[in-house]
Backbone as CSV, one residue per row, in Angstrom:
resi,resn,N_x,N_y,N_z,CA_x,CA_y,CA_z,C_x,C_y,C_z
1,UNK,0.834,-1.191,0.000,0.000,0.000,0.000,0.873,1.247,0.000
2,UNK,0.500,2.502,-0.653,1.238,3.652,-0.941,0.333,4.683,0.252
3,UNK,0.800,5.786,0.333,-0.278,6.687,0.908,1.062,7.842,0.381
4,UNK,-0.135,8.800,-0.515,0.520,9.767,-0.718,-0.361,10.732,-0.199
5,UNK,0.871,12.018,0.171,0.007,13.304,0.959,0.284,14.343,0.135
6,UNK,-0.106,14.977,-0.027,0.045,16.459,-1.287,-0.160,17.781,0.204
7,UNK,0.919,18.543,-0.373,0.667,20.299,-0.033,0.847,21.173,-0.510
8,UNK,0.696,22.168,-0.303,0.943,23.494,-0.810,0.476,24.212,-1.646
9,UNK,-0.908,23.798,-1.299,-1.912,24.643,-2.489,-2.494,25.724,-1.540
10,UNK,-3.055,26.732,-2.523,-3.802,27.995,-2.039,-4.225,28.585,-3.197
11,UNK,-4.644,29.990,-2.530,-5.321,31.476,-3.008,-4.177,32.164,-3.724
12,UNK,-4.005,32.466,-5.125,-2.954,32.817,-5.410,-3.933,33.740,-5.878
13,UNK,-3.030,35.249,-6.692,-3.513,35.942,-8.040,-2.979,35.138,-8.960
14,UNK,-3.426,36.379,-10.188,-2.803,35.349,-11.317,-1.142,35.973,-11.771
15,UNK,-0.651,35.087,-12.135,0.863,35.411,-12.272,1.705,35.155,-11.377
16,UNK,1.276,34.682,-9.579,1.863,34.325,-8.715,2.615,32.621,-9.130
17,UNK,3.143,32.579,-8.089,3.419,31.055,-8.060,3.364,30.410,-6.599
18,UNK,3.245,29.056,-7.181,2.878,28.119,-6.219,3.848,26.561,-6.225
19,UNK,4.334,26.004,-5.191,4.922,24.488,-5.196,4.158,23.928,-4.619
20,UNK,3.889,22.789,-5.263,3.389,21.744,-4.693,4.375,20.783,-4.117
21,UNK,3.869,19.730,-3.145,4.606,18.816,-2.674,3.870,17.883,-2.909
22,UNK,4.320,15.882,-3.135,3.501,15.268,-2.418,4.586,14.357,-2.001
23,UNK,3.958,13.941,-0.801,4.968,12.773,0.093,4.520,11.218,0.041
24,UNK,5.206,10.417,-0.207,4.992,9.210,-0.333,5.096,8.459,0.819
25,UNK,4.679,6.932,1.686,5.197,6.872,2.137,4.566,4.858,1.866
26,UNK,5.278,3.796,2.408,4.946,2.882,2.186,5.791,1.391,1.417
27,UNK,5.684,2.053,-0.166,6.548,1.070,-1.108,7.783,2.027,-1.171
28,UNK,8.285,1.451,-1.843,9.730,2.443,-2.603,9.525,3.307,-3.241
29,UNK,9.691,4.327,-3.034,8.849,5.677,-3.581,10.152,5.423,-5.013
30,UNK,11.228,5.520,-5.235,12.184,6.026,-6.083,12.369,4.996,-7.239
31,UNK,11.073,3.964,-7.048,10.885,2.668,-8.350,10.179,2.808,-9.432
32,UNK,9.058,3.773,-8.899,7.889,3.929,-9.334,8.220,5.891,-10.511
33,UNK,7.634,5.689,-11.306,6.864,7.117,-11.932,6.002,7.974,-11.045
34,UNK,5.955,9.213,-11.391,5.032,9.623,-9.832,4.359,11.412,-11.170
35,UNK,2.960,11.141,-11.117,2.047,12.316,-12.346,1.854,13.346,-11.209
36,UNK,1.247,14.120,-11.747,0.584,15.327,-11.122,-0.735,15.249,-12.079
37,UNK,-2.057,15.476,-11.458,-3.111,15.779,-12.529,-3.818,16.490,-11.718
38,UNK,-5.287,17.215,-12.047,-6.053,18.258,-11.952,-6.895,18.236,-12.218
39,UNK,-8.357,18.411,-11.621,-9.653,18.456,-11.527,-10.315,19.480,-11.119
40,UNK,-11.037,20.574,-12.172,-11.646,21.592,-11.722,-13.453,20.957,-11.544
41,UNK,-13.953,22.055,-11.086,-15.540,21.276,-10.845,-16.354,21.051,-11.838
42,UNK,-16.422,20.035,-12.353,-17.821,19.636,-13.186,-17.080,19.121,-14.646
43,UNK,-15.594,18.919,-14.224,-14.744,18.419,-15.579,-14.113,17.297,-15.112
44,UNK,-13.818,16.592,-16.106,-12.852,15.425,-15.725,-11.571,15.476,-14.989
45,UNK,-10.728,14.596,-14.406,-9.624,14.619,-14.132,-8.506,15.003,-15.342
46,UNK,-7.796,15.729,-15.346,-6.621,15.682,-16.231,-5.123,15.901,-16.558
47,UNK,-4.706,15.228,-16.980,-3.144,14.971,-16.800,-2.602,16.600,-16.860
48,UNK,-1.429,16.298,-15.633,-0.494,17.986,-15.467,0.815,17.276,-16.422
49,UNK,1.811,16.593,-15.312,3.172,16.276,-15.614,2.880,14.807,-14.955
50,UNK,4.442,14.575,-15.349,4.656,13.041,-14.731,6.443,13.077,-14.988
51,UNK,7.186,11.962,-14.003,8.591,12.160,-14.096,8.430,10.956,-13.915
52,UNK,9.688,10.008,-14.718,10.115,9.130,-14.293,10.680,8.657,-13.024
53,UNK,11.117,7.344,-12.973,11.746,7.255,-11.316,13.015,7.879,-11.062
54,UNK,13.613,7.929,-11.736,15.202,8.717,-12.122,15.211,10.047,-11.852
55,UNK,13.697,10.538,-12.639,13.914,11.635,-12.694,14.148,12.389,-14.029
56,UNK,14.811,11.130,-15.164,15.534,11.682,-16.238,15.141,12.305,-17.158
57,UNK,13.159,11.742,-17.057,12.499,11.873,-17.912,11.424,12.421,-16.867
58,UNK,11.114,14.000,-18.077,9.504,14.891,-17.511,9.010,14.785,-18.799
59,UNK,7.094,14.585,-18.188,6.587,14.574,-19.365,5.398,16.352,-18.802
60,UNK,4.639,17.242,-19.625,3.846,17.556,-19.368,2.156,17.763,-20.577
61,UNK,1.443,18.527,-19.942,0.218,18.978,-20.665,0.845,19.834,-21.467
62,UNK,0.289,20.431,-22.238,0.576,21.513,-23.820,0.189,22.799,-22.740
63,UNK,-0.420,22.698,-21.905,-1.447,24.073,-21.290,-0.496,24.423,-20.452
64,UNK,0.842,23.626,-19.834,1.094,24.061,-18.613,2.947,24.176,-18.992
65,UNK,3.149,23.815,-20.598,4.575,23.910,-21.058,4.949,25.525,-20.399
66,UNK,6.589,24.894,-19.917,6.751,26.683,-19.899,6.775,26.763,-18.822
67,UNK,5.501,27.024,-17.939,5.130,27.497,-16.549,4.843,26.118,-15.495
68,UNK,4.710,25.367,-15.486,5.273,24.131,-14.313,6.226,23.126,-14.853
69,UNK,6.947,22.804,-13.973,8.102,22.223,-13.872,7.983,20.962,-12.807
70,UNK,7.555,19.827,-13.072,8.013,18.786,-12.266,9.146,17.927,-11.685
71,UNK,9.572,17.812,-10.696,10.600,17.077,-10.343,10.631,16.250,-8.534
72,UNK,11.459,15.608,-8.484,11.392,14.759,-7.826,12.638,14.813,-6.630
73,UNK,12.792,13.974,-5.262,13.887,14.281,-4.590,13.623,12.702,-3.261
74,UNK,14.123,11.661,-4.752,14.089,10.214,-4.230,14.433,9.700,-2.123
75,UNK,15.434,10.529,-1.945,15.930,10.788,-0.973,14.599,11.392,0.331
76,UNK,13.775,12.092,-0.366,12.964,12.514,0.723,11.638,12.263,0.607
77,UNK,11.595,11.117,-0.591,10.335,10.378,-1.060,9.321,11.471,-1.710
78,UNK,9.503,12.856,-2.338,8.841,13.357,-2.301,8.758,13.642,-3.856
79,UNK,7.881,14.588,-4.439,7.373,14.852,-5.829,7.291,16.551,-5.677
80,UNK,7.499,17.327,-6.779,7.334,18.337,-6.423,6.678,18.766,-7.847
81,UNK,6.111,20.094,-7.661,4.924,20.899,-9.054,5.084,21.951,-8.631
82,UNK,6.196,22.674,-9.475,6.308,24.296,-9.081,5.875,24.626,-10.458
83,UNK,4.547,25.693,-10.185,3.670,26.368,-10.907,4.137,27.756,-11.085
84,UNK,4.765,28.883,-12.168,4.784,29.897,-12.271,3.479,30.039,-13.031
85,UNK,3.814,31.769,-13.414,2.789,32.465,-13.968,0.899,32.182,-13.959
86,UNK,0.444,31.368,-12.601,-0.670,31.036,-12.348,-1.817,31.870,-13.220
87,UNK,-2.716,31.058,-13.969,-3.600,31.368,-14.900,-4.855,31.149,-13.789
88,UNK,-6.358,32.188,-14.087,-7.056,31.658,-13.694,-7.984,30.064,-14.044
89,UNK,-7.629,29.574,-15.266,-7.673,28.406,-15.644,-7.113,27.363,-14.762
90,UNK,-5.969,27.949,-14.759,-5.486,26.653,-13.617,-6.246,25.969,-11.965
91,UNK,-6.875,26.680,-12.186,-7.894,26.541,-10.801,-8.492,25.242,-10.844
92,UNK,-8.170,24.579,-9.940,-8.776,23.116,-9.835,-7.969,22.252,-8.151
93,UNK,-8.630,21.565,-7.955,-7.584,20.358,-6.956,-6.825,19.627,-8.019
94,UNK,-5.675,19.592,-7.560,-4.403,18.626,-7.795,-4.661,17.499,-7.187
95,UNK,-3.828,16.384,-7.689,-3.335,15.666,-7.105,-2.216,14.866,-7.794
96,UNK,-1.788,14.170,-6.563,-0.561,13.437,-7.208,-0.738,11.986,-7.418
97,UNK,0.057,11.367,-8.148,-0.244,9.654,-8.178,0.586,8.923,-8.585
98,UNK,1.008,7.660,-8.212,1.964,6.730,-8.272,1.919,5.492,-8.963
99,UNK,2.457,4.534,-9.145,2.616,3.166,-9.618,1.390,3.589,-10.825
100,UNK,2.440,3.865,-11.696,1.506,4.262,-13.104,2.261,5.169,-14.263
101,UNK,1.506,5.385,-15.124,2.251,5.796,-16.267,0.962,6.504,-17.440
102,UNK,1.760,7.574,-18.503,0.440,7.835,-19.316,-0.385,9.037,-18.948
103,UNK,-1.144,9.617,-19.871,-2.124,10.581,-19.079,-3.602,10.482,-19.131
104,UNK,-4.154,8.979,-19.084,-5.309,9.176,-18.428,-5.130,8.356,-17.055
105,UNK,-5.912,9.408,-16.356,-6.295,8.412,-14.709,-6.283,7.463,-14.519
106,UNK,-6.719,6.305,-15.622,-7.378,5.305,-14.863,-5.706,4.320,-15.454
107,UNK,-4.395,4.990,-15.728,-3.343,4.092,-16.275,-2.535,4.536,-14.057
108,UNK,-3.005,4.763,-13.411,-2.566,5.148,-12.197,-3.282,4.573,-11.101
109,UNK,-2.332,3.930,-10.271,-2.936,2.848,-9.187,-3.450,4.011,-7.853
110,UNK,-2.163,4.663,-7.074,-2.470,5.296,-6.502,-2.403,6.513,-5.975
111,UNK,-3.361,7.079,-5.549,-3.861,8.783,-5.296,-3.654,9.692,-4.019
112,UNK,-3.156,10.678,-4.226,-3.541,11.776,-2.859,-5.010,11.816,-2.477
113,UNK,-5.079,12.539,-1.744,-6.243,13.455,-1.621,-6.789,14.253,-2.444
114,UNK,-5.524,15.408,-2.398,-5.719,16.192,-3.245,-5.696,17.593,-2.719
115,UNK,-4.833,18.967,-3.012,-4.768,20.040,-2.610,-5.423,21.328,-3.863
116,UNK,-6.306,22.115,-3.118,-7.066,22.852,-3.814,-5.958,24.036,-4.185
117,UNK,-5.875,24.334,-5.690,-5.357,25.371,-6.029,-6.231,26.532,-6.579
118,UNK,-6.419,27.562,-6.218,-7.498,28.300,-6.547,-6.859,29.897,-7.359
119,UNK,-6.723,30.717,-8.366,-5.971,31.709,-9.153,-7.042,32.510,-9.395
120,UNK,-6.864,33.755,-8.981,-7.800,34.612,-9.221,-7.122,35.787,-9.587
121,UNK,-7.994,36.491,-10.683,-7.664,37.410,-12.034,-7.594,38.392,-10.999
């Protein structure tokens, strides 16, 4: 069993920035691929980024090239999503997810919670 915890979401304007965290704790966090995806209300889940276990390899969305940057820090089991130039689009809960690959949801075993990011114009 995995249990991942996500933080560092909030009330931004737009153009601010924001990091996300999420913490793993359980299997071997540094075996596995580890996504970021996003769910605003009344839309589907949808793929942000994703990094390999290495690290070597980032993948992201077309919407978020540029302005988030995913990466990883095997050592402290953790995942990170540093968001510049915050759009009010970007407004949705995050979350993070593990033992998986790809950008639809359902190629991902397991989930955060989920931290609300909210960007206002």
């Amino acid at each position: 069993q995995v249990q991942l915890v996500e933080s560092g979401g909030g009330y931004v304007q737009a153009g601010e920035s924001l990091r996300l965290s999420c913490t793993a704790s359980g299997r071997t966090f540094s075996a596995y691929a580890m996504g970021w995806f996003r769910q605003a209300p009344g839309k589907e889940r949808e793929f942000v980024a994703a990094i390999t276990w290495s690290g070597a390899s980032t993948y992201s969305t077309d919407s978020v090239k540029g302005r988030f940057t995913i990466s990883r820090d095997n050592a402290k089991n953790t995942v990170y999503l540093q968001m510049n130039s915050l759009k009010p689009e970007d407004t949705a809960v995050y979350f993070c997810a593990s033992h998986g690959g790809g950008s639809t949801a359902t190629g991902w075993r397991y989930w955060g919670q989920g931290t609300q990011v909210t960007v206002s114009s």
